[in-house]
SEBADO-914220 format. One record per residue (C-alpha): residue number from 1; residue in one letter; x, y, z. Coordinates in steps of 0.5 Angstrom, whole numbers, plus 500, padded with zeros to 3 digits. Layout:
N
TORDO seq type  xx  yy  zz
TORDO NUM    a   X   Y   Z
...
// end
This chain:
368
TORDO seq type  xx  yy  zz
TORDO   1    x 533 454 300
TORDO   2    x 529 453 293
TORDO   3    x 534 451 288
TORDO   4    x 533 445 284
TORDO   5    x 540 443 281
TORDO   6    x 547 440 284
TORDO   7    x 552 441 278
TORDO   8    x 559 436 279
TORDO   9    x 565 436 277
TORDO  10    x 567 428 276
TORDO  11    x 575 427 278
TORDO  12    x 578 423 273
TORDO  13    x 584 422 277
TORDO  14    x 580 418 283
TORDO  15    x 576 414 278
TORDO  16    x 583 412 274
TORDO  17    x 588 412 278
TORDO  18    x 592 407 274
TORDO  19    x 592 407 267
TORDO  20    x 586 402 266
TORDO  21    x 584 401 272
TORDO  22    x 578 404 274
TORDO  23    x 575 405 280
TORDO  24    x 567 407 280
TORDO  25    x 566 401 284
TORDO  26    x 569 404 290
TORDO  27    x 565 408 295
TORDO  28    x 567 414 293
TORDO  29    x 567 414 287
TORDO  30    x 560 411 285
TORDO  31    x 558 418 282
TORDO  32    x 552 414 279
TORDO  33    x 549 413 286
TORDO  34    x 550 420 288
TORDO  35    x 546 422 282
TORDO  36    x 541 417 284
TORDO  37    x 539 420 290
TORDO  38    x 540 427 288
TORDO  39    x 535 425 284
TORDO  40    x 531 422 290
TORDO  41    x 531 428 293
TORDO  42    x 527 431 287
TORDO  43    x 534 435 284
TORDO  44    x 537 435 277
TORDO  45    x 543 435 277
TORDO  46    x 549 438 271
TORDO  47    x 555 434 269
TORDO  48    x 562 437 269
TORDO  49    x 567 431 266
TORDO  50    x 572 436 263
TORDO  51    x 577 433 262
TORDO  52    x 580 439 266
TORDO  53    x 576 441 272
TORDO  54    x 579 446 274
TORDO  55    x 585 448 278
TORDO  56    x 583 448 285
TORDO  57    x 584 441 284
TORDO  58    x 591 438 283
TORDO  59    x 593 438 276
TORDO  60    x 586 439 274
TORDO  61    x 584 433 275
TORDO  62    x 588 429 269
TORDO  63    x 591 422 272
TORDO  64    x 598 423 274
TORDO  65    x 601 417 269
TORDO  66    x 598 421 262
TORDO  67    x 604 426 264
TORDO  68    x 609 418 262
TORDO  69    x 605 418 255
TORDO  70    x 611 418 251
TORDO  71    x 608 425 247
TORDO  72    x 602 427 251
TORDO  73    x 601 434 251
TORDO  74    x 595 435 255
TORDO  75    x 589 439 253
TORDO  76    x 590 440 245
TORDO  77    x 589 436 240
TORDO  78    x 594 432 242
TORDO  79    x 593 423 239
TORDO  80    x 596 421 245
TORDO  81    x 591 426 249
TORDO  82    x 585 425 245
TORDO  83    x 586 417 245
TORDO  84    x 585 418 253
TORDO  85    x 580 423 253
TORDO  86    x 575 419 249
TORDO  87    x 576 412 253
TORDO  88    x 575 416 259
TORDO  89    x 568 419 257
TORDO  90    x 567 412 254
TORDO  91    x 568 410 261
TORDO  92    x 564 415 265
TORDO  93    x 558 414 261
TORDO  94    x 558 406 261
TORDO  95    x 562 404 267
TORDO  96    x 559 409 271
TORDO  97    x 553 408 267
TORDO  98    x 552 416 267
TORDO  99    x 549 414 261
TORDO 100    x 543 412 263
TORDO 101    x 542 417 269
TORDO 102    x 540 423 263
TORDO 103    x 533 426 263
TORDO 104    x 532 423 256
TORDO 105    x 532 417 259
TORDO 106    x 528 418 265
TORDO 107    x 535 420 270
TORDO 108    x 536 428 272
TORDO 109    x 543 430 268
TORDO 110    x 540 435 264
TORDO 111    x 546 438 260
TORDO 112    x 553 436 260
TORDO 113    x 559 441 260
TORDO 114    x 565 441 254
TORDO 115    x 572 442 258
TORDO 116    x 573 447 264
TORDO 117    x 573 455 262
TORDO 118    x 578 454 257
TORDO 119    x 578 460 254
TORDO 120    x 583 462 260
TORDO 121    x 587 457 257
TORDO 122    x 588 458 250
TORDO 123    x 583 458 244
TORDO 124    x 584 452 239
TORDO 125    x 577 450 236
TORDO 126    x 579 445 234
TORDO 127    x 581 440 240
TORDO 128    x 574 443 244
TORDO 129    x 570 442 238
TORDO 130    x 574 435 238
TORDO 131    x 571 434 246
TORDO 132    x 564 436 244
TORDO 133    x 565 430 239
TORDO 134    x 566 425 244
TORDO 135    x 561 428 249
TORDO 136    x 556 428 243
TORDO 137    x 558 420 242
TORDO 138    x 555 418 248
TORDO 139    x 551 423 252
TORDO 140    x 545 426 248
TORDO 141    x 543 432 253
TORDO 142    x 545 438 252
TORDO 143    x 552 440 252
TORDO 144    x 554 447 255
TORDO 145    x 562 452 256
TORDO 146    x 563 456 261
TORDO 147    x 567 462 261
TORDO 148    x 569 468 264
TORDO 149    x 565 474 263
TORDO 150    x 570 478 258
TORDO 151    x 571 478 250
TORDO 152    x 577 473 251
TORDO 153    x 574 467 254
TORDO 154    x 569 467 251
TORDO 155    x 571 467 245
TORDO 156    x 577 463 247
TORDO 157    x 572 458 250
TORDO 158    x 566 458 246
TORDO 159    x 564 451 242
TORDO 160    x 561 452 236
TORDO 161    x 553 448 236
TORDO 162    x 554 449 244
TORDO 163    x 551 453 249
TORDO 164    x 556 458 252
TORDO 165    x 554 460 259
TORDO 166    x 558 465 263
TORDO 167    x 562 465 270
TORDO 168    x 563 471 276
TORDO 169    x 559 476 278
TORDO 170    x 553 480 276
TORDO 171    x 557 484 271
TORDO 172    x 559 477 267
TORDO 173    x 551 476 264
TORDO 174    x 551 481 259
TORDO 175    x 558 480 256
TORDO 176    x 555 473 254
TORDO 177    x 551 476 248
TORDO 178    x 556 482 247
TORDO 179    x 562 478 245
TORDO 180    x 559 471 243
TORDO 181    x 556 472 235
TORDO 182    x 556 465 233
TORDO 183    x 548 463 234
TORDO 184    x 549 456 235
TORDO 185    x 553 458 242
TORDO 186    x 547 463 244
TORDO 187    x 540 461 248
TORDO 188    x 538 462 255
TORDO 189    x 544 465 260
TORDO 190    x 546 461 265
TORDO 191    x 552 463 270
TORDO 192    x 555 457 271
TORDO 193    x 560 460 277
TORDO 194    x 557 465 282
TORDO 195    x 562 466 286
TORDO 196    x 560 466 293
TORDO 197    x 567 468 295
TORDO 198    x 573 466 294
TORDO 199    x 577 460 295
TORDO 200    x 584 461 300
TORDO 201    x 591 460 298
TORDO 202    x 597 458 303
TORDO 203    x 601 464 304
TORDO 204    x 602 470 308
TORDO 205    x 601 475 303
TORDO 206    x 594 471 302
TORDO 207    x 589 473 305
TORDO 208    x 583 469 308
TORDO 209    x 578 469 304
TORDO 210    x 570 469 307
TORDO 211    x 563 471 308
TORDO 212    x 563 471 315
TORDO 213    x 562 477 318
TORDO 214    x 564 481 311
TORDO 215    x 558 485 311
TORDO 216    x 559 488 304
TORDO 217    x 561 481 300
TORDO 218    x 554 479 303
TORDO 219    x 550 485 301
TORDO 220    x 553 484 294
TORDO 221    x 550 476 293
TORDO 222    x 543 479 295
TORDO 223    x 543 484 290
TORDO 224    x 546 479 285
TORDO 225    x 540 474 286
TORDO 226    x 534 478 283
TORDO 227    x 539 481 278
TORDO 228    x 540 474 275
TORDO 229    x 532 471 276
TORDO 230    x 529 478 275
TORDO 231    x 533 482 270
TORDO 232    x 535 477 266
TORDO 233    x 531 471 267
TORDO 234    x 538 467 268
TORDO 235    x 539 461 271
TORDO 236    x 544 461 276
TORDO 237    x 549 456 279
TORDO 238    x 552 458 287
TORDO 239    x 560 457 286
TORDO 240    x 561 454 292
TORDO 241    x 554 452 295
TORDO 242    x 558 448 300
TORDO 243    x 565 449 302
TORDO 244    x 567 441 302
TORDO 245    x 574 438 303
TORDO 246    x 580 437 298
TORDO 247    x 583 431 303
TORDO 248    x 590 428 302
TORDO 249    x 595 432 296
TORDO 250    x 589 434 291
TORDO 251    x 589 440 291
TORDO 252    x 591 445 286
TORDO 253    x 594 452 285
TORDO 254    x 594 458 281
TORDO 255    x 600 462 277
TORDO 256    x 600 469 279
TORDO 257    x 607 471 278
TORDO 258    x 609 465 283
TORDO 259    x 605 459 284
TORDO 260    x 599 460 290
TORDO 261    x 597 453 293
TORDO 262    x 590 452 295
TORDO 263    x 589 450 302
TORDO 264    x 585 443 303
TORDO 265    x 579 447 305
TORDO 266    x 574 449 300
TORDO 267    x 570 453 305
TORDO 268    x 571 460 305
TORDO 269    x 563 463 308
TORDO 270    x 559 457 303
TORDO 271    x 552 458 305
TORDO 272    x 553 450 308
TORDO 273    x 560 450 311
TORDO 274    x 565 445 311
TORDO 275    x 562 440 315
TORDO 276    x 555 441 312
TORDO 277    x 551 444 317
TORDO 278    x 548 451 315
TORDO 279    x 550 458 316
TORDO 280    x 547 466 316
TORDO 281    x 548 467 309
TORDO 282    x 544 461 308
TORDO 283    x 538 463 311
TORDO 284    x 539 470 308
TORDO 285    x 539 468 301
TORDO 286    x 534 463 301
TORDO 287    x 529 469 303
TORDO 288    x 532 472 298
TORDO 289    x 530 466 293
TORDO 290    x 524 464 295
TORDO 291    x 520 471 292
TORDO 292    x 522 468 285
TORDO 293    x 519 461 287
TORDO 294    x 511 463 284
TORDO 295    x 509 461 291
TORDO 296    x 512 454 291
TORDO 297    x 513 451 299
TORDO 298    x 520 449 299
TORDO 299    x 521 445 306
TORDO 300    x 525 448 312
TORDO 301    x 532 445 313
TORDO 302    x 534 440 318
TORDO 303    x 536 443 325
TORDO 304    x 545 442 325
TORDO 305    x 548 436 327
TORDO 306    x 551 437 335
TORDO 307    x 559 437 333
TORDO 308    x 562 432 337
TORDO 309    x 566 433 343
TORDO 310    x 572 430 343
TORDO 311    x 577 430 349
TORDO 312    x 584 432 350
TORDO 313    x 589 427 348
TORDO 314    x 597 426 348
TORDO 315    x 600 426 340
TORDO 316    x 607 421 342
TORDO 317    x 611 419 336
TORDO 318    x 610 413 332
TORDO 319    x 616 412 328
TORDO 320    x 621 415 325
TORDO 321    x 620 419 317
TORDO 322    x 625 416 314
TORDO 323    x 623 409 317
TORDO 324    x 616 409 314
TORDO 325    x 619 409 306
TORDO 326    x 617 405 300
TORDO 327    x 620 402 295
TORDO 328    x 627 403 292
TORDO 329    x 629 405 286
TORDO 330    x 636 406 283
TORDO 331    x 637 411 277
TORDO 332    x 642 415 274
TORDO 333    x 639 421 274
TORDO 334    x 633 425 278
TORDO 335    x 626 421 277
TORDO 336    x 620 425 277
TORDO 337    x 614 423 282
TORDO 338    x 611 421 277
TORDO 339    x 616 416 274
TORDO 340    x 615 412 280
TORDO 341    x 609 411 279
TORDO 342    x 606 416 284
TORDO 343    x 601 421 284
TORDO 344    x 602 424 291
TORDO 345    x 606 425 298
TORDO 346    x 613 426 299
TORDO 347    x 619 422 295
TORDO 348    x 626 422 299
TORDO 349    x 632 423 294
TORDO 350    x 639 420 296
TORDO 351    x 644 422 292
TORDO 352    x 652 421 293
TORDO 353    x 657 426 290
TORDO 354    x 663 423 286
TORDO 355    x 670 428 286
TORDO 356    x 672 431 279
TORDO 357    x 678 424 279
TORDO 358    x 673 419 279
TORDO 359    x 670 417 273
TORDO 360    x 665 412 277
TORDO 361    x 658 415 275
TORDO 362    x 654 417 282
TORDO 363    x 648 413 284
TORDO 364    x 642 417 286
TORDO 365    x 637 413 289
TORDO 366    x 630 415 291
TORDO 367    x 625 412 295
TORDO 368    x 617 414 296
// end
């Protein structure tokens, strides 16, 4: 297609599920392999380690059991946080042996991301320069934020000595010079999120959102692309380029006067769907990108993989809900989900009512 960078957040969640054990041996969570080979594929490829991610994904990312550190205050120059936050990257690059995959030495992360658009959270300085620190402790690439394209995330987001970049729609590049003053923050323009699209949300006031067959919102990301390469000779990154999955109970939600879930799909007309098979708005920015190649031949993509056929089958059932429980735990008040030491699914809560006669405290017992 003739792009040359895959930038990937990193789920702290998944690499540390439980407070201290981390994960990076199991398959999916082998962040290094997949860097080595988008490098064997000849792409570079931008870190994103937060600590927040972003809020498509649950709780940002964060492992549920920081929410049971006595005093943790996420996102902040919080002890408890920072504690967490620096044997997190500490892990990340000598665990993971993210460290050594740095195109300083020889690997194809170029540049690493503070936080996650932080100016739309809040403006301490202070914890986000405290974030730089720490990447700084162990990555020698350089750092970059991301932001919105308007004077508030921007100034809320920016970190002093790092590269501010920018994330929306073609309007978005030019706010970055307009409201970022401080030169160390200022060098090449980079946005960081184009969105594609945008992703959907449950509900019936929620409208789907895609590509396909919406003439205007593909019209506007081919015009969008020589506006970022030819007017302002900025970098790019699509947002999404591939519409993935977010499996399980991992995906996040938004607040906008009420909570908006996020479906678990993450495909809403991404130039490769959600299956990784290429679709029309592929082909058509391609050809809207190869111009700006200098003549440089970039090989054609694979044919789609056949969909598998899968014949009709009964669903008969298996057991019942309330049968298929977990531990029990007794306690005299309500527990939190995470208190019982689980990050995800459903917890059934027991509770007997006592009249106003009795003086025998009431028993309330969950079970997950």
């Amino acid at each position: 297609m003739g792009l040359n960078t895959i930038f990937s957040y990193i789920f702290w969640n998944n690499l540390e599920p439980t407070q201290g054990l981390w994960l990076s041996d199991d398959p999916q969570n082998d962040v290094a392999e997949y860097f080595r080979i988008a490098q064997e594929e000849g792409l570079n490829v931008v870190l994103r380690p937060g600590p927040y991610i972003c809020g498509e994904h649950d709780w940002g990312g964060f492992p549920a059991w920081l929410s049971e550190i006595p005093g943790m205050v996420v996102r902040t120059n919080n002890t408890q946080f920072m504690e967490e936050t620096k044997k997190y990257i500490v892990n990340l690059a000598e665990k993971s042996g993210l460290a050594d995959l740095q195109a300083s030495r020889g690997g194809p992360i170029l540049m690493v991301q503070v936080e996650n658009e932080y100016g739309s959270f809040g403006e301490n300085h202070n914890y986000t320069a405290s974030v730089r620190d720490i990447l700084l402790e162990n990555f020698e690439v350089p750092l970059y934020t991301n932001d919105g394209g308007d004077s508030w995330p921007l100034e809320g987001g920016y970190v002093p000595g790092v590269l501010a970049a920018v994330d929306g729609g073609s309007w978005a590049l030019p706010a970055r010079d307009l409201y970022i003053k401080d030169p160390t923050s200022l060098g090449p323009l980079l946005n960081g999120e184009y969105y594609t699209w945008s992703p959907d949300q449950w509900g019936s006031y929620n409208p789907h959102n895609t590509t396909v067959g919406n003439e205007a919102a593909v019209a506007g990301i081919l015009s969008d692309i020589p506006y970022h390469l030819h007017n302002y000779s900025a970098s790019i990154s699509f947002y999404m380029f591939h519409g993935g999955t977010n499996f399980g109970f991992e995906n996040g939600a938004l607040w906008q006067n009420r909570t908006t879930v996020f479906t678990n799909s993450y495909d809403y007309g991404s130039p490769l769907d959600e299956t990784g098979r290429t679709t029309d708005l592929y082909f058509k920015m391609r050809d809207a990108i190869i111009p700006f190649l200098d003549g440089e031949a970039i090989p054609e993509p694979p044919e789609n993989l056949p969909r598998a056929s899968i014949p009709e089958f009964s669903l008969c059932p298996a057991s019942s809900l309330f049968e298929a429980r977990g531990k029990k735990t007794t306690a005299s008040s309500p527990l939190t989900m995470e208190a019982l030491g689980q990050a995800y699914g459903f917890t059934l809560t027991i509770c007997k009512i006592l009249g106003k006669a009795s003086r025998e405290k009431s028993p309330l017992t969950g079970m997950c």
